[in-house]
C-alpha positions in Angstrom: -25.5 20.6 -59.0 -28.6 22.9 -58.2 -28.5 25.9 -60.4 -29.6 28.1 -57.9 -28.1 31.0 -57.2 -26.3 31.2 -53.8 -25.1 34.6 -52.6 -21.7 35.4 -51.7 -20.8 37.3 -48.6 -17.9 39.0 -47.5 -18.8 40.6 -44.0 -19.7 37.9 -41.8 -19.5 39.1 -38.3 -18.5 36.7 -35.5 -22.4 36.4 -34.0 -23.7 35.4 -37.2 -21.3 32.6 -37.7 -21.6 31.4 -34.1 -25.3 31.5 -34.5 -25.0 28.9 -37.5 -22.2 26.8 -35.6 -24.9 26.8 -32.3 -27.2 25.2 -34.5 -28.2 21.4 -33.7 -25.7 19.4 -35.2 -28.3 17.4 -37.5 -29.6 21.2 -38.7 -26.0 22.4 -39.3 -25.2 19.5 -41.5 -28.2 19.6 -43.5 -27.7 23.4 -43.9 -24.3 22.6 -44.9 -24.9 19.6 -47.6 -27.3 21.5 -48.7 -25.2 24.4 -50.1 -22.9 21.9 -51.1 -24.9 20.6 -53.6 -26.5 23.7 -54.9 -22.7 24.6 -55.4 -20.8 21.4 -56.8 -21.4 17.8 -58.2 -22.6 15.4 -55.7 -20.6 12.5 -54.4 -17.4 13.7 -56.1 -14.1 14.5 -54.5 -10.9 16.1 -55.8 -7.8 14.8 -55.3 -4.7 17.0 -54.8 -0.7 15.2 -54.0 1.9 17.1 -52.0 5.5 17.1 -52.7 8.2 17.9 -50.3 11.0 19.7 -52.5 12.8 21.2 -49.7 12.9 19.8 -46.0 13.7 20.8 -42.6 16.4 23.6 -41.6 13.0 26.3 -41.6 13.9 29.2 -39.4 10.3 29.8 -38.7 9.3 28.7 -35.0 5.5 27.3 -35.7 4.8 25.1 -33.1 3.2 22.6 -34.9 5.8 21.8 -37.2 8.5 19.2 -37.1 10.4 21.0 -40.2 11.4 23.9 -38.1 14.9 24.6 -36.8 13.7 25.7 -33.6 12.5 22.0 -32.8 14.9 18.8 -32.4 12.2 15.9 -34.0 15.1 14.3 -35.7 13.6 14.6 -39.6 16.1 14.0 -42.3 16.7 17.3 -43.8 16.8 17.7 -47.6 18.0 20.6 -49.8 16.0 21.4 -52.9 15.3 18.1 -55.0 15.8 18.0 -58.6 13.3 18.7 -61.8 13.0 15.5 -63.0 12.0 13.8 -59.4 9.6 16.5 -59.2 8.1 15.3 -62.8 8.4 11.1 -61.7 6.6 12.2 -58.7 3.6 14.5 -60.8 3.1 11.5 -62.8 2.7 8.9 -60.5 0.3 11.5 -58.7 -1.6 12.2 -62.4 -1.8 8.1 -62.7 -3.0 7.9 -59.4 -6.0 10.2 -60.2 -4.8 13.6 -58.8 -5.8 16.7 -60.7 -3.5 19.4 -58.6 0.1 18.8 -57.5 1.5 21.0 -54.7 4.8 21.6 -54.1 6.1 22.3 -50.5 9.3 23.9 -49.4 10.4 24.4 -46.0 11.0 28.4 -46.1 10.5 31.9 -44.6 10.5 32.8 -47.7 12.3 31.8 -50.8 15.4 33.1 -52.8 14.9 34.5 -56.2 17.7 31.8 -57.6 15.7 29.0 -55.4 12.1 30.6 -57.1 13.9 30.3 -60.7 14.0 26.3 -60.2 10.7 26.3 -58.4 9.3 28.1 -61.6 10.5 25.3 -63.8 9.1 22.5 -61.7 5.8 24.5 -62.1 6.5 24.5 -65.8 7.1 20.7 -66.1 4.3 19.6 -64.0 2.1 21.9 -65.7 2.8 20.6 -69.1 1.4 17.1 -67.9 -1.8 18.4 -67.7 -2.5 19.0 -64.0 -3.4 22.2 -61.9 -0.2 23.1 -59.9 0.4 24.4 -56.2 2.8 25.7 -53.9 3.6 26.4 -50.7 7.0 28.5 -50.2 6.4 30.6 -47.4 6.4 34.6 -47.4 5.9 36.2 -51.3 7.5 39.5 -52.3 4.4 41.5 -55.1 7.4 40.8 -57.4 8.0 37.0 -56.2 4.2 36.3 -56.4 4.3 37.8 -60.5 6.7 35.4 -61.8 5.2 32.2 -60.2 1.8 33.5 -62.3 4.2 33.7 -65.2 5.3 30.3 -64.8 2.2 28.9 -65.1 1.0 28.5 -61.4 -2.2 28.1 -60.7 -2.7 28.2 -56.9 -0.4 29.4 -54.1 -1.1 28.4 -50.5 -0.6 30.0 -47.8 -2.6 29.1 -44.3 -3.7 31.6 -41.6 -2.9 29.0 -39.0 -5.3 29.5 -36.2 -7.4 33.2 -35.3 -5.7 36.6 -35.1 -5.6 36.7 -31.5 -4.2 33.1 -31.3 -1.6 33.6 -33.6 1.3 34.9 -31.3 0.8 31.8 -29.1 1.9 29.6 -31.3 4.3 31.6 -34.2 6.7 34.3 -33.0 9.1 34.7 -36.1 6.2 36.3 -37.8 2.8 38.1 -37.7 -0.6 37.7 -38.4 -0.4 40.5 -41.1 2.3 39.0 -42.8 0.4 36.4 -43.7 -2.5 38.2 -45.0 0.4 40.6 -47.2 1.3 37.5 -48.7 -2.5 36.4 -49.7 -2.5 40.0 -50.9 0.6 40.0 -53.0 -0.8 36.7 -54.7 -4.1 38.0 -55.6 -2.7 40.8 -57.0 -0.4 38.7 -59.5 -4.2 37.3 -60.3 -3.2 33.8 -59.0 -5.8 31.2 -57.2 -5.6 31.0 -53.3 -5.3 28.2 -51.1 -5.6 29.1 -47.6 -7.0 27.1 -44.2 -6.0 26.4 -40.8 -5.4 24.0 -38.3 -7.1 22.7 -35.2 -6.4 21.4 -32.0 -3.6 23.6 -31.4 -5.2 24.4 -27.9 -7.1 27.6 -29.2 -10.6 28.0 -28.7 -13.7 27.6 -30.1 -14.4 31.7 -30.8 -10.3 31.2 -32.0 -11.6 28.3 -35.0 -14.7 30.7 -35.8 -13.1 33.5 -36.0 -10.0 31.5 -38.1 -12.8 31.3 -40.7 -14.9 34.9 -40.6 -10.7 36.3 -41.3 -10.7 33.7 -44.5 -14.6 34.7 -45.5 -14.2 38.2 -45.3 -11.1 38.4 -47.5 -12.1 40.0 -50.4 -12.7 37.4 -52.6 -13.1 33.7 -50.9 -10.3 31.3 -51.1 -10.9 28.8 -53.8 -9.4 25.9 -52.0 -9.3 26.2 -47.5 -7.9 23.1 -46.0 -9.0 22.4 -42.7 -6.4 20.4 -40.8 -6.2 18.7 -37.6 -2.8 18.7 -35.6 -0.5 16.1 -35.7 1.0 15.9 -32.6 4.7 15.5 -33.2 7.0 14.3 -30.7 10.3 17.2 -30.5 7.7 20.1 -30.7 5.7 22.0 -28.6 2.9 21.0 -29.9 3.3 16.9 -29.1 1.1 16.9 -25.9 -1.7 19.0 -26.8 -5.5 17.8 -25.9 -6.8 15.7 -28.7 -9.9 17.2 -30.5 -13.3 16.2 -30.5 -13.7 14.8 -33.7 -17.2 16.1 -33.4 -15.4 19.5 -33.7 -14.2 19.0 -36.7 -16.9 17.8 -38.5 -18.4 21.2 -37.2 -15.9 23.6 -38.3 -16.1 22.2 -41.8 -19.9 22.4 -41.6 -19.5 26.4 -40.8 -16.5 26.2 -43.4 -19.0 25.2 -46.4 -21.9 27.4 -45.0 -19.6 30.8 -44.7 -17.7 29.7 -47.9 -20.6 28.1 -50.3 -17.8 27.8 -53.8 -14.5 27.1 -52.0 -13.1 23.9 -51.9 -12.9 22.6 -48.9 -10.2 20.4 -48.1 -9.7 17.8 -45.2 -6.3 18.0 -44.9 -3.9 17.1 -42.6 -4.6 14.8 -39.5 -6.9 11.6 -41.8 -4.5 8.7 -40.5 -5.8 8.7 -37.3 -9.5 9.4 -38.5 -12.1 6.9 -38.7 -14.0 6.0 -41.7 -16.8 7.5 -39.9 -15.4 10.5 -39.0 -14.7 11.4 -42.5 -17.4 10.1 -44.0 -19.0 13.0 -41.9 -16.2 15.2 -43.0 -17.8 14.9 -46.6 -21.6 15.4 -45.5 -20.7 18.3 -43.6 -18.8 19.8 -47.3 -15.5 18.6 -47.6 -14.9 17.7 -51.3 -11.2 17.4 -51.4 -8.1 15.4 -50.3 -4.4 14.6 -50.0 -3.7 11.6 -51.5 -0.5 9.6 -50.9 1.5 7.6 -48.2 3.1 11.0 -46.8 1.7 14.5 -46.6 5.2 16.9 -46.9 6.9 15.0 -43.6 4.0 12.9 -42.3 2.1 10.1 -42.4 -1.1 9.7 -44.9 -3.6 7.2 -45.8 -2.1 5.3 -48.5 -4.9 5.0 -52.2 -5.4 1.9 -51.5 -7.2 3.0 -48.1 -8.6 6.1 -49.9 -9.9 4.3 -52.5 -11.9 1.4 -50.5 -13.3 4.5 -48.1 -14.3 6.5 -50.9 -16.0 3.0 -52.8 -17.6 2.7 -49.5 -19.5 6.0 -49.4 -20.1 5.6 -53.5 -17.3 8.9 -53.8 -16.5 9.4 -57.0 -12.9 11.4 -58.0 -13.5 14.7 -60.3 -11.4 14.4 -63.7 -9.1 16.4 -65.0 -10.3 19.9 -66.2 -10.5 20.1 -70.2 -8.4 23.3 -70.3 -5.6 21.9 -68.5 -6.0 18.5 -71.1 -5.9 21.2 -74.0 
């Protein structure tokens, strides 16, 4: 890691990012490794799992996703699992090398009874050492307190797609009340996770724009996972035109550049990847993964595929941070 000092910037207007994404690919890549390593550890990746602790029955119409009620993709719905397989589950991940564990639940937003047992699963999985996550929809200022109480150290809560995209493909919500919810959970002084998809059938100025909204928050995202749509059959979503992988690779690139100390997280969408692809996906600045068979209700590489791609490209996995070993 190169101790030299990169400047952070929170104004990025759309030209200047489409300037850097216009760049020849072999120039935007270098540009982007580049700031990668001035910023982190070569060759190293970290390694996050995802729970599912409550499935399907979400009132929330997002097009992409086969956990909504608005979409017949005939998932098994689950209410709220129990502490203890939330802790079996954090230790397998810890064994398997994970440093965060994320829990998801399908919800518009959660209950304050249903927040009181996500606060204790926080509490257990915290206590075995590893950063914890969650996802659990729309925070109350109030809501987004006691998770920081409990010992959370990152909530997540994606963007989706660009402002102007974001009708086309959620209705039960805004735009805005996603940002309120980033804004209630930096007030409670907690760490944000917050990405996108792609291949939803937006546009290219839709992706770069996705990203200039996450770069000029006020303070960077640590983590932004950058997913690519699984195409679910049962929602609207199942036919829509594949992406260029190419694209990807490029929207991480601008990702890193606009972002230098976030993690950025290739998320969703690796099982139909190629090694190559990825292995571009980590030039370009990606320096985190899911691991795990299943990410919340879909299919994932399995470790044992992780870990032979990662021995491949000589990918180390970062270790678990001494204050949360302490």
């Amino acid at each position: 890691m190169n101790n030299t000092k990169i400047r952070i910037k929170n104004n990025w207007t759309y030209e200047q990012a489409y300037k850097i994404y216009s760049k020849p690919f072999n120039d935007l890549i270098y540009e982007a490794q580049s700031i990668h390593r001035k910023c982190f550890k070569k060759n190293k990746v970290q390694l996050s799992t995802l729970l599912s602790v409550k499935t399907g029955s979400c009132p929330e119409d997002c097009s992409y996703c086969p956990q909504s009620a608005h979409h017949n993709t005939g998932l098994q719905k689950e209410k709220l699992i129990s502490i203890e397989k939330v802790k079996q589950a954090a230790i397998i991940a810890k064994n398997s090398g994970s440093t965060r564990f994320c829990l998801g639940a399908a919800w518009r937003s959660p209950t304050d009874k249903d927040l009181d047992q996500v606060c204790k699963m926080i509490e257990e999985v915290s206590n075995l050492g590893l950063e914890t996550c969650v996802t659990l929809g729309m925070l109350k200022d109030y809501q987004a307190k006691k998770l920081a109480e409990s010992g959370l150290d990152y909530y997540n809560h994606n963007i989706d797609t660009s402002e102007n995209y974001y009708s086309k493909i959620i209705s039960t919500r805004t735009f805005q009340d996603r940002v309120k919810t980033i804004e209630n959970v930096r007030k409670a002084n907690l760490k944000v996770c917050c990405g996108g998809i792609l291949g939803m059938g937006e546009s290219k100025k839709d992706r770069i724009s996705m990203l200039i909204t996450l770069a000029n928050l006020s303070k960077h995202p640590e983590s932004v996972p950058i997913n690519k749509l699984i195409k679910i059959p049962g929602t609207p979503l199942e036919k829509a035109k594949e992406l260029e992988e190419l694209e990807l690779i490029k929207i991480i690139a601008l990702a890193r550049i606009l972002m230098p100390k976030s993690y950025i997280r290739l998320s969703a969408g690796r099982t139909e990847m190629t090694d190559s692809t990825q292995a571009l996906a980590f030039l370009a600045g990606a320096n985190s993964i899911f691991q795990g068979d299943v990410l919340l209700t879909a299919n994932n590489p399995g470790k044992e595929k992780d870990t032979n791609l990662l021995n491949k490209l000589g990918i180390t996995s970062e270790k678990l941070s001494i204050e949360k070993n302490a």
